[in-house]
Structure formats: structure tokens, C-alpha cells
N, C-alpha and C positions, 0 to 999 in steps of 0.2 A: 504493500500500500504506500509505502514511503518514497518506493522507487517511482511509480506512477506520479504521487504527488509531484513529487522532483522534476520528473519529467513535463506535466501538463504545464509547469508554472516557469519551466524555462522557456515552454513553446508562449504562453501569454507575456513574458517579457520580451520577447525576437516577434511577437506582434506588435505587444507597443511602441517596443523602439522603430518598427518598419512606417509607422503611420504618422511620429511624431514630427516636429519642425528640428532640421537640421542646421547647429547655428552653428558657425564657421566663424573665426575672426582672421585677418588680413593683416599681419602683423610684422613688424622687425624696428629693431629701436633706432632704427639710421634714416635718416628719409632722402629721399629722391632714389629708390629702389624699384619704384613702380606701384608701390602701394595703395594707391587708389585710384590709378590706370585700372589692377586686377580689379580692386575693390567695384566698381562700375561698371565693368566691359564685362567680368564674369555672372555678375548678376544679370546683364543684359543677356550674355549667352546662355545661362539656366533659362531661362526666363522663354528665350526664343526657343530652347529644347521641351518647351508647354510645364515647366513648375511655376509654381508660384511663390517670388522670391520676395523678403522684406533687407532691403538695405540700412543698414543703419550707419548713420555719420558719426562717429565719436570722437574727431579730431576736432579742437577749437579753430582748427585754421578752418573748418569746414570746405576742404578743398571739393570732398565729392558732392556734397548740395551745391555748390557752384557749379563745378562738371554738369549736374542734373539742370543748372538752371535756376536756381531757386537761390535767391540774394535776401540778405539783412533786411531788406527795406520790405519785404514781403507781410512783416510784421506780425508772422504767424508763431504757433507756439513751435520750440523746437527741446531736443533732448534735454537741454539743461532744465527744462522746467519740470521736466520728470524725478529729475533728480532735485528740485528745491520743493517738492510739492506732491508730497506722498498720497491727497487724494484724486493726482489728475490718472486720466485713464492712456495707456496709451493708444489704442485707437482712434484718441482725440487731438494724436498728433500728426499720425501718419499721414503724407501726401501720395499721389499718386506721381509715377516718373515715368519712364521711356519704357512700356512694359510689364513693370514691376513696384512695387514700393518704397518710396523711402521715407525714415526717420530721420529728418534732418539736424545738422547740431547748430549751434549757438555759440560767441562769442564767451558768453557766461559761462560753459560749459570749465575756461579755463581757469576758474577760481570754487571748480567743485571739491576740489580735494581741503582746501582751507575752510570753506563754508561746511564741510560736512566733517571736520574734524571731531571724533569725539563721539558722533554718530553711530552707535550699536549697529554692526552687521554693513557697514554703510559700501563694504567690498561686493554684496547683494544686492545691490537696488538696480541693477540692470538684469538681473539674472530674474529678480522678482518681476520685474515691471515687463519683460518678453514672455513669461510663464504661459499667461492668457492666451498667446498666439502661434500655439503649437498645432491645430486644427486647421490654423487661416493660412498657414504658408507653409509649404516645404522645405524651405531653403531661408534661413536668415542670415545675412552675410555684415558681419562689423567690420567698417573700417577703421584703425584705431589709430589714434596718435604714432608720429616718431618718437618714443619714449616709454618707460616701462613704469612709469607713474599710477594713480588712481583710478585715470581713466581705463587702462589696458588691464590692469590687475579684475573691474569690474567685466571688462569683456572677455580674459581668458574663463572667470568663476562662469560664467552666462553661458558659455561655448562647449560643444562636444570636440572640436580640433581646431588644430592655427594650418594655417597656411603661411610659409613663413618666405618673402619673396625677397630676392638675394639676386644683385646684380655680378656679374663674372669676373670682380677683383681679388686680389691676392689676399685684401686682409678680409675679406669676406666672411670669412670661416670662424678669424676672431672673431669678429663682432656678436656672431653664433652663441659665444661661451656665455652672456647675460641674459640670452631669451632661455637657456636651458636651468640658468640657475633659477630663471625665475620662475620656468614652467615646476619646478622642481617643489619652490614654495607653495605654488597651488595645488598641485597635486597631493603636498602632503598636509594642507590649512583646509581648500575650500573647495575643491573640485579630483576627487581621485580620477576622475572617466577623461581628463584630458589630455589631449593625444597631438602628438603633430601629424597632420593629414598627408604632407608634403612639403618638401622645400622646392619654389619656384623660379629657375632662373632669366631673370629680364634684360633686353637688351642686349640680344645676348648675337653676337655676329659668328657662323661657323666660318670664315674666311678666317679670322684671327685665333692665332693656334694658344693664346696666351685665355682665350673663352674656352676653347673645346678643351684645355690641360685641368681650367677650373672647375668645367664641370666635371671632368670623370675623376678630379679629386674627389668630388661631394657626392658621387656616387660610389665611392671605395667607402668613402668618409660613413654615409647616410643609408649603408644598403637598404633599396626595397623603398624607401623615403622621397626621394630625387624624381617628381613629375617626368615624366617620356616627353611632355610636352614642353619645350622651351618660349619662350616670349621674342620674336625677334625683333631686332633692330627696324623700329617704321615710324619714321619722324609724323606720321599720321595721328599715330595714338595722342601726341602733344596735341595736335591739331584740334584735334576734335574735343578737349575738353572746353575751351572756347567758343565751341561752335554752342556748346550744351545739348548736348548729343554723346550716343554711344558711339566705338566704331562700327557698330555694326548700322546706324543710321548713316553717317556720316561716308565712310568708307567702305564699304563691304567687303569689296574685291580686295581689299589689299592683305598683308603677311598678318594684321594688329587681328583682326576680324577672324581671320583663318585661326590663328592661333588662340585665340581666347574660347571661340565656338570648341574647339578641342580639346580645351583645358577642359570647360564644360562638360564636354561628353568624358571624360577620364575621370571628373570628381564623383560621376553618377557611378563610376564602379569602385572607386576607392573609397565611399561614402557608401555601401548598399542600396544606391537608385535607380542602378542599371534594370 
């Protein structure tokens, strides 16, 4: 009877976990690595694969609600108000974008960690306030700060895996050694189920032998870890975050589009949504 039990109750958890919302965070504490290139291009190409994806902004620079179009002056509510204001809902934030959704952030967003000092559980309150919207979306994709601060500490706790994207320099690998201490902290404080999904490499030119050395470091380095899919070199993806547009609005045809749509389809099998 006990074995049965065991058994029925692992088949009802590899259900729940097959139906719930998959949150992902976009993450590495260095910026200009591509980070909310992927953060907006991969949610556009989930999204184009028919899931239904929520993007969340968690940088105070708010670089992807600008990509998406959506400026200060909009004067609508954004992240940080979720975070100063424990009865808003978050449904009452969400906009719609190219596709898919976003949770946009806010300037204010940069004086959360001071404003919430002191604050019981306050490395929660992203994790609490996405709970609700496990039903409404498949895929919730954070894009987090360059830094490993309050903000990223709430998005790793919130998160089933990082996607950790890593442009093809020498010191690369360093920079690595502060995302694993810190994955390290969470896993043993606030979130044991966290996982790095993949490291993703951007910008990445196979004509230069000094990219293709660095990746098959990180994949000695990372076995089984290291995305098949590379990000290449396509001054398009700049392009298009101005336009406020994905690349796949903007440019379809080009390497940015092709690449990100494949990333897409790779996370559906590294993620169980194939």
C-alpha cells in the first residue's frame, strides 16, 4: 500500500509540475551581455511557439519596458508598486506587449532594497506576488538587474532556473564564480528546486577562433549546461530595441530572429514543454 501510495503521489506531482507556470530568470551580474536582448526576443519567440508568456522587468534601468515601448511618462503602475504595496494585485499591473505580457518596472524599483529593509521574508515578495499566475501563463520570464542585489536574490527565490547569458571573453568564466556563490545561498536559504537551465552564449562570431576556444571551454567547463544554440553576432538585435519591437517584428529574416526562435524551441525540451 505504501508503495502504491508513493507511486500515485509522484505521478500527481510530475502532473502539477507539467501544468504549472514556468518562471525562468535572465540573469548575470555584468551587463551589456545580452541580457534583455534574450530577456524580450525569447519571450517573443515562446510566445510565437503559441505559450503564453509573462515578462517581467526587474531592472530599475527598465531597459526591456522601453524595448517593449512602454516609457515613464505612461504613468501607469509598475513593479515597484508591488513591492511598496502588499494589497495591490498583480494582474493590476500587467500590460499587454508584442505577443505576450509584461510586468513593467519602475525607477522606484531602485530604492527597494532600502525601503524594504527590515521587512520579514521581504526576499518573497516576488515569488508571493507571481504565485496567483501559475494557471495564466506558461512561461514567466524575469529580467533582472546587472547585479546580485535584492532585486535578483527576489527573482532567483521566484524562479524554477536562470539562464545565465555570457558573452565569449576570456574573463567570462570568472565573472561565473558570484552567480554560483550566490545560486548557492539560495538554494541553501530560500529556494532548494533552483537550477541553472543553461548558460547562453551572445554575440558570439564563429569566424573568430578566440569565441569558438571560449565556448568549448564552457562546455568542458559546464557539461550538459552550455545551450546548442549560440546568439550570433547581428547589429539588428540593437536595432530593434528602438524601434520597440521584437526581432522577430522588426527583422525576421535575419541570424537575431533565427536564433532566439531556437533558443525557444531548445528551452521547450530543457524545460519539459516539448
Amino acid at each position: 500500500m505504501t508503495s502504491n501510495y508513493l507511486s500515485t503521489h509522484r505521478q500527481i506531482n510530475l502532473f502539477t509540475k507539467s501544468i504549472m507556470m514556468k518562471t525562468i530568470s535572465i540573469t548575470n551580474q555584468k551587463g551589456g551581455v545580452g541580457k534583455t536582448t534574450t530577456a524580450v526576443n525569447l519571450s517573443a519567440g515562446l510566445a510565437r511557439r503559441g505559450f503564453r508568456v509573462l515578462l517581467v522587468d526587474s531592472d530599475p534601468q527598465c531597459n526591456a519596458s522601453t524595448h517593449l515601448g512602454v516609457t515613464h511618462e505612461d504613468e501607469k503602475r509598475t513593479l515597484d508598486d508591488l513591492y511598496y504595496q502588499p494589497e495591490l494585485q498583480t494582474g493590476e499591473i500587467i500590460q499587454p506587449a508584442r505577443g505576450f505580457d509584461l510586468l513593467p518596472a519602475g525607477e522606484a524599483l531602485a530604492y527597494a532594497e532600502q525601503k524594504l529593509a527590515g521587512v520579514p521574508g521581504r526576499e518573497m515578495i516576488l515569488s508571493e506576488k507571481l504565485a496567483g499566475l501559475s494557471a495564466r501563463y506558461d512561461f514567466c520570464i524575469i529580467d533582472c538587474p546587472p547585479n546580485l542585489g535584492f532585486l535578483t536574490i527576489n527573482a532567483y527565490t521566484a524562479s524554477d532556473g536562470l539562464i545565465i547569458t555570457v558573452k565569449p571573453e576570456y574573463f567570462a568564466l570568472e565573472g561565473l564564480k558570484q552567480i554560483h556563490s550566490i545560486l548557492g545561498f539560495i538554494r541553501k536559504r530560500l529556494n532548494p528546486d533552483l537550477d541553472v537551465l543553461g548558460y547562453l552564449i551572445t554575440d558570439f562570431d564563429a569566424r573568430k577562433n578566440q569565441h569558438k576556444e571560449i565556448r568549448e571551454a564552457m562546455v568542458h567547463t559546464f557539461n550538459g549546461k552550455v545551450f546548442d544554440t549560440t546568439i550570433r553576432t547581428n547589429s539588428r538585435l540593437s536595432d530593434c530595441s528602438s524601434a520597440g519591437s521584437s526581432i522577430f517584428e522588426f527583422a525576421p529574416k535575419t541570424y537575431g530572429a533565427i536564433d532566439y526562435l531556437n533558443l525557444a524551441k531548445e528551452l521547450e525540451v530543457r524545460h519539459g514543454q516539448a
